[in-house]
C-alpha positions in Angstrom: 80.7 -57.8 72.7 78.6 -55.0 72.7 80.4 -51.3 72.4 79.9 -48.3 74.2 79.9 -44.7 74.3 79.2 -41.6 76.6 79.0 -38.2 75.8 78.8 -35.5 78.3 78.1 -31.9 76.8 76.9 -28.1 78.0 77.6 -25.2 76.1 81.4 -24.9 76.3 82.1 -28.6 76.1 81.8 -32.4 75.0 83.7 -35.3 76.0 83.6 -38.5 74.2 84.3 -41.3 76.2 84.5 -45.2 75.3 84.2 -48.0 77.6 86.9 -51.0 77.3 85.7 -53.2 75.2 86.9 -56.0 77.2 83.2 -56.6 79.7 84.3 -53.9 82.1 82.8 -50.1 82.6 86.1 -48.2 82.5 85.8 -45.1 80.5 88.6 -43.4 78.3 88.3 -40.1 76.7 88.8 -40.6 73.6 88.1 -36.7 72.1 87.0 -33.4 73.1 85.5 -30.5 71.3 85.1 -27.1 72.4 83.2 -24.4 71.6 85.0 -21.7 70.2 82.0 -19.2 70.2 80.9 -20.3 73.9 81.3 -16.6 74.7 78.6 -15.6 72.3 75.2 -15.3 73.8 73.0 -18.4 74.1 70.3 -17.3 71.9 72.7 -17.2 68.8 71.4 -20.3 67.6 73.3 -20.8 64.6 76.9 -20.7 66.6 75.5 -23.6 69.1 73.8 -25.3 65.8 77.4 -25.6 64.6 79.0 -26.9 67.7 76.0 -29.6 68.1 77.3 -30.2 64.7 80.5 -31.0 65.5 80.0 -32.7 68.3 77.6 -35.4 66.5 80.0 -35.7 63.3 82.8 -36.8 66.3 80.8 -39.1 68.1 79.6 -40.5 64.2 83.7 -40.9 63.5 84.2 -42.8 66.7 80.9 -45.2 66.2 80.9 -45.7 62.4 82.8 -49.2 62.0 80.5 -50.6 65.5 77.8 -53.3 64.2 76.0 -52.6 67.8 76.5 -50.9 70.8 75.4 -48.3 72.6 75.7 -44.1 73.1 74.7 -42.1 76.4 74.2 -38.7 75.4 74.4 -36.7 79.0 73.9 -33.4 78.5 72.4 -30.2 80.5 68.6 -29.7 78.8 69.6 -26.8 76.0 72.2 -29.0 74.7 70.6 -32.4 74.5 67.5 -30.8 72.5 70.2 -29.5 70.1 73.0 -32.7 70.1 70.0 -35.9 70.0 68.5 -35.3 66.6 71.9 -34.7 65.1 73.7 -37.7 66.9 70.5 -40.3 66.2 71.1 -39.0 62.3 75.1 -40.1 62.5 74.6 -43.3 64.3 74.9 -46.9 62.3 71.6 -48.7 62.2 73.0 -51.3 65.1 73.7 -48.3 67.8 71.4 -47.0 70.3 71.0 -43.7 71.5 70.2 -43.1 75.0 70.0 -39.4 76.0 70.0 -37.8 80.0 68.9 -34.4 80.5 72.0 -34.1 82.7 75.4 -32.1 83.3 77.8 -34.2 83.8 81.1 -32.5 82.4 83.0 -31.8 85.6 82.9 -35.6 86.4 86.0 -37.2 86.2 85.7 -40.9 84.5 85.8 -42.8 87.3 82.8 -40.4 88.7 80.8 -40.9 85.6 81.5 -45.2 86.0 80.1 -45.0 89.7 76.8 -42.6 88.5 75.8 -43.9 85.1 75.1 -48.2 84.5 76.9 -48.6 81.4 76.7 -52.5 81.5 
């Protein structure tokens, strides 16, 4: 049974989810990080650096044991070019990354089930 991830980030946030690993689509959160220096501006790249940072080296500690699988990286267009490079890097050789140049944070899970295909 193949596994699976999704990721919904912006600026301020990322939320890790996992689907049951039992054939259905239903999401749990499984972490969160926030960004503590959110407040700074957005051209302080080495502040959002480190948050991308943080977020890959979470989604790499939930993923590392998976032999295959898959992780949906939703995220609004700043965030994505910053997260896919770093994420792609932490990912085991049997787990792709799919990446949407979309916000999807204020989605609850059962939202992000009914928009995204995660089959």
């Amino acid at each position: 049974m193949s596994h699976r991830c999704l990721v919904v980030a912006d600026r301020a946030r990322a939320r890790i989810l996992v689907a049951a690993n039992n054939g259905s689509a239903q999401l749990t959160q499984r972490k969160e990080v926030v960004n503590v220096d959110f407040a700074m501006p957005e051209s302080n790249a080495p502040l959002q650096t480190r948050f991308a940072a943080e977020v890959a080296q979470a989604i790499a500690d939930i993923v590392q044991e998976w032999e295959s699988g898959s992780v949906v990286l939703a995220a609004s267009p700043g965030t994505l070019g910053l997260l896919r490079k770093l994420v792609q890097d932490r990912l085991p050789e049997g787990v792709a990354l799919k990446a949407l140049a979309r916000d999807y944070t204020a989605l609850t899970p059962a939202e992000l089930e009914q928009r995204l295909d995660l089959g």
